[in-house]
C-alpha positions in Angstrom: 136.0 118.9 130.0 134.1 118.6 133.2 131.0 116.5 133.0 127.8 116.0 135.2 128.6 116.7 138.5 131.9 117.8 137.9 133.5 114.4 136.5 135.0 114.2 133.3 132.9 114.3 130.4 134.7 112.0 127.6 136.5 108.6 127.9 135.8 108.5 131.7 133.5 106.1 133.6 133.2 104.6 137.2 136.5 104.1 139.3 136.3 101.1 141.1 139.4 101.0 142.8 142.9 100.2 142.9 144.2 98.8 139.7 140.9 99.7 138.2 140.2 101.6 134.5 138.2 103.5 133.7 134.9 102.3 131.5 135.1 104.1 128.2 132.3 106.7 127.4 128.9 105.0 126.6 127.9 108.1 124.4 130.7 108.0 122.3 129.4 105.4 120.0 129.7 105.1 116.6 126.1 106.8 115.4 127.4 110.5 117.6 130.4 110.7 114.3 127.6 110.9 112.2 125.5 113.0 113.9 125.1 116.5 111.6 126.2 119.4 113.8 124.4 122.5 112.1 121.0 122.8 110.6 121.7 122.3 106.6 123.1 119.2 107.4 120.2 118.5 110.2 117.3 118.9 107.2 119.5 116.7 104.6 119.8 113.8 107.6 116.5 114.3 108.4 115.5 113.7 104.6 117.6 110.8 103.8 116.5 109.0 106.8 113.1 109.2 105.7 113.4 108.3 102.0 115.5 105.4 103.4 113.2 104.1 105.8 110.2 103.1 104.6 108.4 101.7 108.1 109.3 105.6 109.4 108.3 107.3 106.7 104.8 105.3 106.6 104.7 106.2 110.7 104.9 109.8 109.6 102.4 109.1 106.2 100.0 107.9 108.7 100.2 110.6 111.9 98.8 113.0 109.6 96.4 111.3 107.8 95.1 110.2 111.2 94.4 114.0 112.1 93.0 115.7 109.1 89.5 115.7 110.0 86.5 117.3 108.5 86.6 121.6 109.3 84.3 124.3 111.0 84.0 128.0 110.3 84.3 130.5 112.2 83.2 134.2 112.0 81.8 136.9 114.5 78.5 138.4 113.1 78.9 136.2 109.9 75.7 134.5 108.3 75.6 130.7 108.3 75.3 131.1 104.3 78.7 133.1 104.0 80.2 130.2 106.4 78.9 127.5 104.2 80.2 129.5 101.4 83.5 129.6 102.7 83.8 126.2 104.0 82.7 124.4 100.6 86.0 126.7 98.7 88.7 125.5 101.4 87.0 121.8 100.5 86.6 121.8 97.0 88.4 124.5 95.5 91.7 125.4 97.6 91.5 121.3 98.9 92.5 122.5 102.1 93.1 118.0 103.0 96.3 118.0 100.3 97.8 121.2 101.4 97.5 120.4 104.8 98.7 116.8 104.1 101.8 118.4 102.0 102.8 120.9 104.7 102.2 118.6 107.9 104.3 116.0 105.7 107.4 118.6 105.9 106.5 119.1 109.0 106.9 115.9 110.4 110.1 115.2 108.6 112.3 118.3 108.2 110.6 119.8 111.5 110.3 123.1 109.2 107.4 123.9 106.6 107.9 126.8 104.2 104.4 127.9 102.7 102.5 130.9 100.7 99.5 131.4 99.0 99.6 132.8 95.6 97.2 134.5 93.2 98.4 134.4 89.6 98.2 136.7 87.3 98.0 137.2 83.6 100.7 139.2 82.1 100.3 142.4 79.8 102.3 144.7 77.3 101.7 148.0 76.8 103.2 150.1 73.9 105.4 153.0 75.3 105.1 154.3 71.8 101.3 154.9 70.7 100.2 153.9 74.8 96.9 152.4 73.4 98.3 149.2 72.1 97.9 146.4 74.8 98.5 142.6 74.1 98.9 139.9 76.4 102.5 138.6 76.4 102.1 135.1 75.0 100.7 137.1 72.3 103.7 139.4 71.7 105.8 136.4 72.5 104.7 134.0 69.8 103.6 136.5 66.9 105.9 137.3 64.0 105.1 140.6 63.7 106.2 142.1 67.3 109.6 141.2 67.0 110.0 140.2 70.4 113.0 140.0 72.1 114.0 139.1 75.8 117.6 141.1 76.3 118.5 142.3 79.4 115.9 141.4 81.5 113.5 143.8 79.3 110.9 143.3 77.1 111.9 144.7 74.3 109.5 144.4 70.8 108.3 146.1 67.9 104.6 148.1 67.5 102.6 146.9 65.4 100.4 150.0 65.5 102.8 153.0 65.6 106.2 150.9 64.7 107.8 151.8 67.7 110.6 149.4 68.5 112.6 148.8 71.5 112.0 148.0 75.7 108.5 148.5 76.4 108.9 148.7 79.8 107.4 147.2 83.2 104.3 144.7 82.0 101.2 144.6 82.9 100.0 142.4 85.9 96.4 141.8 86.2 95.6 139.4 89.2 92.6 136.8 88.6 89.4 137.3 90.5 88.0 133.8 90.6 88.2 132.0 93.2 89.9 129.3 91.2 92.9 131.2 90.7 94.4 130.8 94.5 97.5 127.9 95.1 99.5 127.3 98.0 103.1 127.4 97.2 105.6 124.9 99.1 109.4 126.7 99.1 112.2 124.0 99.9 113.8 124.1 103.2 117.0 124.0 101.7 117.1 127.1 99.4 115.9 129.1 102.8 118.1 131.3 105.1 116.5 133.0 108.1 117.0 136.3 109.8 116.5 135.6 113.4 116.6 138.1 116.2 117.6 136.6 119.5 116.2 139.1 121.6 113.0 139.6 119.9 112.5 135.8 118.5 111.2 137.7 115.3 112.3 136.1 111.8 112.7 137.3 108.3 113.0 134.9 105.7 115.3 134.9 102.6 114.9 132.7 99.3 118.2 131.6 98.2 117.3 131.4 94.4 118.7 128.3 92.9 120.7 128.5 90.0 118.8 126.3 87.3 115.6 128.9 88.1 117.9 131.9 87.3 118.9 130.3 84.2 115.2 129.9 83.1 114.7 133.3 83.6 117.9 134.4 81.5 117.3 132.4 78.7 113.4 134.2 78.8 111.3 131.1 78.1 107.5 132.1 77.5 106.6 129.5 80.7 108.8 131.1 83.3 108.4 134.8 81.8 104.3 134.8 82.1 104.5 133.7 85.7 107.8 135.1 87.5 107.0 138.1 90.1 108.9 141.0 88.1 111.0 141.5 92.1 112.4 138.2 91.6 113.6 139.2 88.2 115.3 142.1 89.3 116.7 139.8 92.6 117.9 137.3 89.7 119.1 140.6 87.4 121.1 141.6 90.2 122.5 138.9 91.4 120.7 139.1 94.7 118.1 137.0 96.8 114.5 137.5 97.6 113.4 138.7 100.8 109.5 137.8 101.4 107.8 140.4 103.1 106.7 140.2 106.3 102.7 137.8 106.5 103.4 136.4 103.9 105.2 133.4 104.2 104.0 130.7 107.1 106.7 128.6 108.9 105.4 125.7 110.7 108.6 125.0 113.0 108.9 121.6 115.6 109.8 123.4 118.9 112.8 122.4 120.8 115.0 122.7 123.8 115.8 126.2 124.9 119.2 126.1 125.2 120.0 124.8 121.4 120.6 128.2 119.7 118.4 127.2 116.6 118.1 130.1 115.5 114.5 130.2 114.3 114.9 126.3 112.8 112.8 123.8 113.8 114.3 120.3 114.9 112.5 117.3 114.1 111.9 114.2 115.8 114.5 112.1 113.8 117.2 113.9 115.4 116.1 113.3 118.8 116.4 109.7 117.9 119.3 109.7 115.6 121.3 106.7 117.3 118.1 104.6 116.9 117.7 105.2 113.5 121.3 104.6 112.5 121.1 101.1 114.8 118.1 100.0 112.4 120.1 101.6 109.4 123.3 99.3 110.1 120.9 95.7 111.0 119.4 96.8 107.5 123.3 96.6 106.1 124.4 93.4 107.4 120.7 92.2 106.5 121.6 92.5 103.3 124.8 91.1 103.4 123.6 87.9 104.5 120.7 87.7 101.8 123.8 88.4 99.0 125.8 85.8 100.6 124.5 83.3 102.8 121.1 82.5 101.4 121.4 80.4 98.6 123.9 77.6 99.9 127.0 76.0 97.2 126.2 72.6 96.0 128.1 70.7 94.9 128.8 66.7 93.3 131.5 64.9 93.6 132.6 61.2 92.9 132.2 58.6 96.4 134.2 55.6 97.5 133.1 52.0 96.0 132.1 50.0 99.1 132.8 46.5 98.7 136.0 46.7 96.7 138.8 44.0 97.3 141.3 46.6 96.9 140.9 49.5 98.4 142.8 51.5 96.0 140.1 50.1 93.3 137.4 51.6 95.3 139.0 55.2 95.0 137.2 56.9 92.2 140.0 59.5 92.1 142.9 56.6 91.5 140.6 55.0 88.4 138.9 57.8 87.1 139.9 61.1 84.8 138.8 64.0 87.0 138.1 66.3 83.8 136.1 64.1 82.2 134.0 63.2 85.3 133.7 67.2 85.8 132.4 67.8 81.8 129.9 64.4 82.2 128.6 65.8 85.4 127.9 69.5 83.9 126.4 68.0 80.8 124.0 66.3 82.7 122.7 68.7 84.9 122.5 70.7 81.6 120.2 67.9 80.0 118.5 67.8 83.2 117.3 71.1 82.6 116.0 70.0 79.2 114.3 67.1 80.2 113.7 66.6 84.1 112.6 63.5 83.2 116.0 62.2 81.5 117.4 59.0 82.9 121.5 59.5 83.5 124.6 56.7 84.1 127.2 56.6 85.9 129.6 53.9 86.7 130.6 55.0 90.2 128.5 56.4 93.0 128.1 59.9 93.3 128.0 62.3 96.6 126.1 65.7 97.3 127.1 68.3 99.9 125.6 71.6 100.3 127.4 74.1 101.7 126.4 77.6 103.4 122.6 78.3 103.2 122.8 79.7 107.0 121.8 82.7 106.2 117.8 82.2 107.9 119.7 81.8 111.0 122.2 84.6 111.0 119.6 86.8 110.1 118.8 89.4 113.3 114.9 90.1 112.6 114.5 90.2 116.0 116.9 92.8 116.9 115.7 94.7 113.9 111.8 94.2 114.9 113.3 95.6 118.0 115.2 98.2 116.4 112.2 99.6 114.3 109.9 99.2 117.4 112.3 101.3 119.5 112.8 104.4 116.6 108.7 104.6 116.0 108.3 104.8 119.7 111.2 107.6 120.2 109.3 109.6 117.7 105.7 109.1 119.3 104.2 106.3 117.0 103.1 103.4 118.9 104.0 100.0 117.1 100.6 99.1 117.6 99.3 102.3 115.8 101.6 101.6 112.9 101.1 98.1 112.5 97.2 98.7 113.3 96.6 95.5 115.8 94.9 97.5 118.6 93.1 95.7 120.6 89.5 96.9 121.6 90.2 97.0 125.4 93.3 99.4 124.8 92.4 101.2 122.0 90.2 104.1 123.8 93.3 105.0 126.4 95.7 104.6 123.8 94.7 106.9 121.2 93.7 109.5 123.2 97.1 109.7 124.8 98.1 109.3 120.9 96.1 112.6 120.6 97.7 114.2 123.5 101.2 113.6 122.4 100.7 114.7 119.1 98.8 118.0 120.1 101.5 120.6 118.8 100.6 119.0 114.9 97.1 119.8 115.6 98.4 123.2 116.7 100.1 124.2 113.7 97.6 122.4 111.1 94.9 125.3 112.9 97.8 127.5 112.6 98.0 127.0 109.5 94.0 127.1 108.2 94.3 130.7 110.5 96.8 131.9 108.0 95.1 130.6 104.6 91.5 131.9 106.0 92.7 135.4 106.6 95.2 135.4 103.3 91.8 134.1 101.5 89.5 136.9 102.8 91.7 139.5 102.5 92.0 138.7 98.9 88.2 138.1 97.5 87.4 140.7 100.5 84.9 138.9 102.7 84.3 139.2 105.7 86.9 137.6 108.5 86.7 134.3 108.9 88.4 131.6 110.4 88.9 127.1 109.8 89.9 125.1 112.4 90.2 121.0 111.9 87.3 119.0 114.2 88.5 117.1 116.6 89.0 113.7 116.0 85.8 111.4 117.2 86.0 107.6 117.5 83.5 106.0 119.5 85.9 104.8 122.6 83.7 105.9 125.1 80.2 104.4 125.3 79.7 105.5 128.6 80.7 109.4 128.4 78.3 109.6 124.7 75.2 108.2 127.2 75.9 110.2 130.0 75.8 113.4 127.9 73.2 112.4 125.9 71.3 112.3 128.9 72.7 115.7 130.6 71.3 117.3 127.0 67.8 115.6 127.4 67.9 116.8 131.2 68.5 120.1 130.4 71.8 120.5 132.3 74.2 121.1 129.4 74.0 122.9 126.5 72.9 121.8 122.5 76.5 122.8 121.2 78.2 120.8 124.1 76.4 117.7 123.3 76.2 117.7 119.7 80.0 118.5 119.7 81.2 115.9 122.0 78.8 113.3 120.5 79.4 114.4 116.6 81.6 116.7 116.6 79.6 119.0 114.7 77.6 122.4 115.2 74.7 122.6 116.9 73.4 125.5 115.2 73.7 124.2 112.0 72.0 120.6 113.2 69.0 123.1 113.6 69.0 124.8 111.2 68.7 121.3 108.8 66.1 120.6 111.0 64.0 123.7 110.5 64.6 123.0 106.9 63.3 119.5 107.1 60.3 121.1 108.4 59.7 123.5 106.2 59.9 121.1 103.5 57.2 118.7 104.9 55.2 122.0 105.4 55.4 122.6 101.4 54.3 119.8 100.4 51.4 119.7 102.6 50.3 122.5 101.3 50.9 121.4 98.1 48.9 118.1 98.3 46.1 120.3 99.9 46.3 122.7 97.0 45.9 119.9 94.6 43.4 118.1 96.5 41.2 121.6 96.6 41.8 121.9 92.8 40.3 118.2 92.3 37.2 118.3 94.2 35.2 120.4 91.6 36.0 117.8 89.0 34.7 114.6 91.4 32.1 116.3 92.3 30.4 117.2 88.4 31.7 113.4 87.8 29.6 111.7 90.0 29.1 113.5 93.0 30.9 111.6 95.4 31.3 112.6 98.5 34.3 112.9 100.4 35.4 110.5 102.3 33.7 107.7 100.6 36.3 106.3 98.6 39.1 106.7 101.4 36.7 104.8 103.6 35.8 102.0 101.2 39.8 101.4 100.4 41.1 101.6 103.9 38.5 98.9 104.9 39.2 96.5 101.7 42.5 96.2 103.2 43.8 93.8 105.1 46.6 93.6 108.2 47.1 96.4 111.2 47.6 99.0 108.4 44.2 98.4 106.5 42.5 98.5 110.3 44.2 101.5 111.0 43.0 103.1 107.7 39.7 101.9 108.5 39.4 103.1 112.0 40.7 106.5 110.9 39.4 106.7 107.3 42.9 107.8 105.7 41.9 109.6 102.8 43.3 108.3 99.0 45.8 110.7 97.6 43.6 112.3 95.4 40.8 112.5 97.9 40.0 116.4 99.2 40.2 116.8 102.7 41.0 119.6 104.9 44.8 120.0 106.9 43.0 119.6 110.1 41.5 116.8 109.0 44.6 115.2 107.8 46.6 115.6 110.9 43.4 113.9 112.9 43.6 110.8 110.7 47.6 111.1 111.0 47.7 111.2 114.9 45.2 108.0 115.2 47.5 106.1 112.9 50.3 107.1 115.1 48.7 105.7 118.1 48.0 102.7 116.3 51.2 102.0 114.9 53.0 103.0 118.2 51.8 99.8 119.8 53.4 97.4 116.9 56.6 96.2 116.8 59.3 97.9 114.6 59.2 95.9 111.6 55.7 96.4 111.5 55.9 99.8 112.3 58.2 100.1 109.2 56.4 98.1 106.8 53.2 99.9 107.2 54.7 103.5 107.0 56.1 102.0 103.5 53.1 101.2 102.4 51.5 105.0 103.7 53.9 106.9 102.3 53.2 105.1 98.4 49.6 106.0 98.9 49.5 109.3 100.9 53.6 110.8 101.4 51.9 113.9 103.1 50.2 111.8 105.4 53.4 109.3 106.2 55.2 112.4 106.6 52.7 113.7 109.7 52.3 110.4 111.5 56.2 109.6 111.4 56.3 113.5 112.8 53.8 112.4 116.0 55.7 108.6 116.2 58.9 111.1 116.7 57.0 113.1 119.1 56.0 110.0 121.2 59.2 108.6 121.3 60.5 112.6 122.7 57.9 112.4 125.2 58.4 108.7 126.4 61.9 109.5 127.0 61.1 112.7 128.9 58.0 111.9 130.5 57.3 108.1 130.6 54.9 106.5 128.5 51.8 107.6 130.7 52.2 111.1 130.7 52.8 110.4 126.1 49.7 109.1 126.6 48.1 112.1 128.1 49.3 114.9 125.7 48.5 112.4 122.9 45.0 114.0 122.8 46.4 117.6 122.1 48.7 116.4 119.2 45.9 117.1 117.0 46.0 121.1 117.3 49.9 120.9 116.6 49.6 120.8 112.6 46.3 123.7 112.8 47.7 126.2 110.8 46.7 129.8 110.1 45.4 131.3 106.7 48.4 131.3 105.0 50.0 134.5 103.3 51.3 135.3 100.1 55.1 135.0 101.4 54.6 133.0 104.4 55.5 129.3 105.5 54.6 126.9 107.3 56.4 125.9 111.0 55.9 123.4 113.1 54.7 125.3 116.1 51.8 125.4 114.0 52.0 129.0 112.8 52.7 130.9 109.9 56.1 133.3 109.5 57.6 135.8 107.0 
C-alpha cells in the first residue's frame, strides 16, 4: 500500500544503502491492535478508559465544572419580571447546573450526549362500558374489585359501575401543568442507532429498546405501566424500535476530521490519544506487579559459622547441629516474639539475617508514568497545571484564557444545549420565547483591562452593558434597575419617618409645648467627638423630632461635608452611630458622601466643592400623590 509520498505504508522505513534494512513501521505498535475500528466499540473504549483512569476522568470532572457559570435570559420584547421568572425555574426547579454537568459529562467522554425533556403524565381508565366511569390506574391496578388484568398489552378490567368486563381500551393521559413536573431524560449511547444522510448531514435517531425494559413492560408491573409512553408499548408489542420524532431529542456530538465517515457520531478526545492512554494503562500493569512482588523483601535466618573454633569442622553449625530442630526453635521464637516483644531468647550458636528482594522502590517507573499521565491530559487539552491546580500567579491569566479558547466548542454546545431546553420549556407552559446562555467565565487576571474600562465607562466612551459585562459579567439593565429600587426604598421610608414625625408633633406640643428643634439641638451638642459637632453645627433632629424633608436633607448635606473631611474609619464609625439614632437621615447623607465621591472622580475635588451648595434642592420633593413615589431626581412618578 503506497504511503506518504508514494513509499510504502507498512513495515517500510528509511533505506540507507547497500546492505541496509529497512526500519520497521513506528506506527505499528502495540496500542494500534487495540485500537476499536467502528463506533460501538469507539463509545465502550472510550468508557472503560475513563472508569479506569481516575487522574483522566477527574481532568474531564473538572473541565466542566470549571465552565458552568451563573446564566442570563434572553427575550425580545420580554419584561425583566418574566426573565427573572424564567431564570429562577432553570435554577431552582429544572437545576439547569446538574443537567448540564450530566450531559457535558457524556460529552466529554463518549464525545456523544443523548438528551430529552419530558413532562409526565398521570394515567387514566375510562370504562368502554357505561363511558362515565373514570379512575386513575393505580387505582384500577391495586383494587379488588376491578379485576384487573394486564394481557396482551391491553388493559383489560372489570366495571364496577355497569359490570362490563374486558379491554378498556387506550388510557387516559393527562400531562401535569406545574412547573415541577418537567425532567431531562439521559438515553445511553449504546442502545442508540442513527439514521444519517450523507448528502444532507441530517440525522434521525432510533432507540434500540433493551431487553430487560421490554420485559418490564410484559410482565405489566404498576411502576413501568403508569409511566411508559403507550408508542413504546406498541414498539415493544411489536417487536420493533422507537423512532423519536424529529426536535425532540438533542445530540451534543465532539466534531471530527472530515474525511472519517462518522456517520453522525461524535469522536471523543480519548481516541485521538488512544496510544497515550494505553502507555499509562500498561506502566499502571507492571506497577502493580512490582508492588505484588518486589515490595516486601524475603527474610530470612539462618545458623552462622563459630569464629574461633580449633576445628573448623566444629565451627560448622550444619556438621553439629539438627537442621529440623534449629528450623522449629527458630519459628517458635519468632512466634513468642510476637507475644511478648519483650521475651529474652537462647541460642547456642550465632545466628545470620539476609533479606532478600525489597527492590521494588527502585524498579518502580513513576517517572515515566508522571510522564505518561502528563502527556495523555495534555493530548486531550487539560494542562497538568490545571489538573493538579499549582498555577502560578504570573501564568495563570494567559493560561486560562487559552484554557477557554481551547475548550470553546463545550461552551458551544452547553448554550446549545440551554437553547433547546428554553424553547422545549416555553413551548410547554406557553410563555413567551425565551432564551439561557452560560456567563462567561470572569476571574480577575487582568487588573489593568478592569481599570482601563472602568475608566472608558466613567469617560463616557463605552457603553453601561460593555462595562458592567466585562467587569461582572452581569446585565447592566438589571444593575439599574436594583438601583432604582434601592432608591425607591430609601424614598419610602422617608416618607414614612416624615409621616410619623407629622403624626407626633400634636402630642409634644399639648405635652409641654416644645418647640422643634430644641431637643435635637440640646442632644447633638451634649455629645462629644466630630459626630456630636457635626450634630451640633447642623442641629440633626432626634428620631422622634418633627421636621420638614427639606429640612432633613439641609442637616444631611452639612453632615456630609463634615464627614467628608475625616478619615474612613471615622467616617464609618460616625454613620453607625447616625443611622441608630436617625436611619432616614444616615440614609441621605451616605446618598450625598456617594455623590461627592461621583463628582471627585469626574470633576476633581474643587468643582465637588462647588455644586456642594446645590445638593440641598436634590431631595425637594413635590406634593406627593395618592399612587405616586418618590425618585431621586427629586420628583414624584406614577
Amino acid at each position: 500500500m503506497p504511503g506518504i509520498g508514494g513509499g510504502p505504508l507498512f513495515g517500510s522505513g528509511s533505506f540507507l544503502g547497500s546492505g541496509s534494512e529497512y526500519f520497521p513501521d513506528p506506527f505499528l505498535d502495540i496500542a494500534s491492535t487495540a485500537m476499536p475500528v467502528n463506533p460501538q466499540d469507539v463509545l465502550y473504549w472510550a468508557e472503560h478508559i475513563c472508569s479506569k483512569n481516575g487522574p483522566f476522568r477527574e481532568a474531564l470532572r473538572r473541565i466542566v465544572s470549571y465552565f458552568l457559570t451563573d446564566i442570563e435570559v434572553v427575550g425580545e420584547d420580554v419584561p425583566l419580571e418574566e426573565q427573572d421568572k424564567f431564570k429562577a425555574y432553570l435554577t431552582d426547579q429544572l437545576d439547569y447546573r446538574s443537567v448540564l454537568n450530566v450531559g457535558l459529562t457524556n460529552y466529554a467522554v463518549y464525545g456523544n450526549d443523548f438528551s430529552f425533556l419530558h413532562q409526565p403524565f398521570r394515567r387514566y381508565l375510562r370504562c368502554p362500558g357505561c363511558k362515565g366511569g373514570e379512575w386513575p390506574l393505580s387505582e384500577v391496578f391495586t383494587a379488588q374489585q376491578f379485576h384487573f388484568e394486564w394481557a396482551d398489552y391491553k388493559f383489560n378490567a372489570t366495571c364496577p359501575r355497569c359490570g362490563y368486563s374486558g379491554d378498556w381500551g387506550q388510557p387516559i393521559d393527562r400531562r401535569g401543568s406545574e412547573e415541577t413536573d418537567l425532567k431531562v431524560c439521559t438515553r445511553s449511547p449504546h442502545e442508540i442507532d442513527i439514521l444519517y444522510d450523507l448528502w444532507t448531514h441530517d440525522t434521525s435517531y432510533i432507540w434500540r429498546i433493551p431487553e430487560d425494559y421490554r420485559q418490564d413492560i410484559r410482565t405489566g408491573t404498576l411502576h413501568h405501566l403508569e409511566r411508559v409512553p403507550m408508542e413504546i408499548v406498541r414498539a415493544i408489542k411489536d417487536a420493533h424500535y422507537f423512532k423519536f420524532a424529529p426536535q425532540i431529542l438533542y445530540h451534543m456530538r465532539e466534531p471530527t476530521f472530515a474525511g472519517i465517515r462518522n456517520r453522525g457520531w461524535g469522536i471523543p478526545k480519548i481516541m485521538s490519544c488512544f496510544p497515550q492512554a494505553y502507555y499509562v494503562q500498561v506502566l499502571r500493569r507492571y506497577n502493580e506487579a512490582i508492588a505484588l512482588d518486589y515490595i516486601i523483601p524475603l527474610r530470612v535466618i539462618m545458623p552462622d559459622m563459630r569464629s574461633g573454633a580449633a576445628d573448623p569442622m566444629s565451627g560448622d553449625p550444619f556438621m553439629m547441629n539438627d537442621m529440623s530442630g534449629f528450623s522449629s526453635a527458630c519459628l517458635r521464637m519468632l512466634d513468642q516474639r510476637r507475644r511478648d516483644p519483650c521475651r529474652w531468647n537462647v541460642v547456642p550458636f550465632p545466628l545470620k539475617y539476609q533479606v532478600h528482594g525489597g527492590e521494588g522502590i527502585a524498579l518502580a517507573p513513576k517517572d515515566l508514568l508522571a510522564q505518561g499521565e502528563d502527556d495523555l491530559l495534555s493530548a486531550v487539552g487539560c494542562p497538568p497545571e490545571f489538573y493538579r491546580m499549582n498555577l502560578s500567579a504570573q501564568t495563570a491569566p494567559t493560561m486560562l484564557r487559552l484554557f477557554e479558547a481551547l475548550w470553546s466548542p463545550l461552551v458551544h454546545m452547553a448554550n446549545g444545549y440551554l437553547k433547546f431546553l428554553s424553547r422545549a420549556t416555553c413551548d410547554i407552559f406557553h410563555w413567551q420565547p425565551m432564551t439561557a446562555k452560560l456567563m462567561r467565565v470572569t476571574h480577575a487576571d487582568d487588573i489593568q483591562r478592569s481599570a482601563i474600562i472602568a475608566q472608558l465607562f466613567q469617560a463616557r466612551q463605552v457603553s453601561g452593558t460593555t462595562a458592567i459585562k466585562a467587569l461582572t459579567g452581569g446585565s447592566y439593565q438589571e444593575e439599574q434597575r436594583r438601583i432604582i429600587s434601592e432608591e425607591q426604598f430609601i424614598a419610602a421610608e422617608t416618607e414614612k419617618m416624615q409621616e410619623q414625625m407629622q403624626q407626633q408633633q400634636p402630642q409634644q406640643a399639648a405635652q409641654g409645648g416644645q418647640q422643634p428643634g430644641a431637643s435635637g439641638g440640646q442632644q447633638a451638642g451634649a455629645q462629644g467627638g466630630p459626630a456630636g459637632a457635626a450634630q451640633g453645627a447642623g442641629g440633626a433632629p432626634a428620631p422622634n423630632q418633627p421636621t420638614t424633608l427639606e429640612e432633613l436633607a439641609g442637616k444631611a448635606q452639612q453632615m456630609a461635608e463634615q464627614l467628608g473631611r475625616m478619615s474612613d474609619g471615622e467616617r464609618k464609625s460616625e454613620l453607625i452611630q447616625i443611622r441608630k439614632s436617625n436611619p432616614a437621615l444616615a440614609a441621605m447623607v451616605q446618598d450625598f458622601l456617594r455623590q461627592s465621591r461621583e463628582r471627585e472622580n469626574t470633576a476633581g475635588g474643587a468643582q465637588m466643592r462647588q455644586q456642594m451648595g446645590k445638593a440641598a434642592a436634590y431631595w425637594q420633593p413635590r406634593r406627593p400623590g395618592p399612587l405616586q413615589s418618590f425618585q431621586r431626581n427629586g420628583t414624584y412618578a406614577k
